[in-house]
C-alpha positions in Angstrom: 0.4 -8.3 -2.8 -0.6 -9.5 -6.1 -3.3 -6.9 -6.6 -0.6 -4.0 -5.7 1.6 -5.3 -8.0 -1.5 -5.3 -11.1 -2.3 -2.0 -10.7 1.7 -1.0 -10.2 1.8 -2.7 -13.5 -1.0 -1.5 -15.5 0.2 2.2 -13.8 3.1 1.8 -15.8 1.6 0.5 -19.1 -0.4 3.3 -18.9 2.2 5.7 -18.3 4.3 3.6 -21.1 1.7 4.9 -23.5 1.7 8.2 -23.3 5.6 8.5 -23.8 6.9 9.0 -27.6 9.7 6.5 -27.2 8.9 3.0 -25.3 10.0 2.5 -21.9 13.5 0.6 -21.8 13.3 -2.8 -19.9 15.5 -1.3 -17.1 13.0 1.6 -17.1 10.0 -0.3 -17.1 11.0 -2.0 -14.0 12.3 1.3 -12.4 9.1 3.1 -12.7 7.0 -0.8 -12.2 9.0 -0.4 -8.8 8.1 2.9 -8.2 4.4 2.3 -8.7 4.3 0.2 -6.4 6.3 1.5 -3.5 3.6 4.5 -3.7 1.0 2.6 -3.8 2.1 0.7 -0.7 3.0 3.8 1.3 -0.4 4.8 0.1 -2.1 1.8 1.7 -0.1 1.9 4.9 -1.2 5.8 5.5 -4.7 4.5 4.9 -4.3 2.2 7.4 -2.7 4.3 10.1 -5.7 6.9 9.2 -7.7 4.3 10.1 -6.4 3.2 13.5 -6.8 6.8 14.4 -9.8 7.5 14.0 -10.4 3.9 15.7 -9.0 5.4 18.8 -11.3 8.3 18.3 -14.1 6.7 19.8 -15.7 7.7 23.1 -14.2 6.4 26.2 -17.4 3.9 26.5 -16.2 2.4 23.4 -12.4 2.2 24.3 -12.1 -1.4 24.5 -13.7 -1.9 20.9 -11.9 0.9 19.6 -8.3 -0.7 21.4 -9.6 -4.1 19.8 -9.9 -2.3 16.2 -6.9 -0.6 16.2 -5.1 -3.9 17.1 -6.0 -5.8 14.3 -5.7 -3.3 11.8 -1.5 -3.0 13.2 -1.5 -6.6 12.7 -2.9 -6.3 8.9 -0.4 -3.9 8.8 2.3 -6.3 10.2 1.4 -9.1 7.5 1.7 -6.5 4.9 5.3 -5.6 6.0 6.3 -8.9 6.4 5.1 -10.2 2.9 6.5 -7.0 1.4 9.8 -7.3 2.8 9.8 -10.7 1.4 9.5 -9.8 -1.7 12.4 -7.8 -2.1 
């Protein structure tokens, strides 16, 4: 979560920069926020993109592909959990 909230941060520096007036400390964290709540949805689409195409797989490779799919939810899981905790 650390690393999401970096590049939310430097996101927002970067965007800070190219405005004429400086970003407001209640605006800073609005758009910090922001950031990061798209890069998050970002990396949850990812990860439901890949448990598709897990599932994809031949039926020979089911099991693996069930297996797969599985841990990448629970990634997913963690992820929730640690983000909700954050809030």
């Amino acid at each position: 979560m650390e690393r999401v909230r970096k590049i939310a941060e430097e996101a927002t520096a970067e965007i800070d920069g190219l405005l004429r007036g400086k970003l407001t400390d209640e605006q800073w964290g609005r758009v910090e926020k922001i950031i990061e709540q798209t890069v998050i949805k970002a990396l949850l689409e990812g990860q439901h993109r890949a448990v598709d195409a897990a599932l994809q797989y031949p039926f020979a490779d089911q099991d693996m592909a069930h297996k797969v799919a599985a841990a990448i939810r629970e990634k997913n899981d963690v992820l929730i959990a640690n983000l909700s905790s954050m809030r």
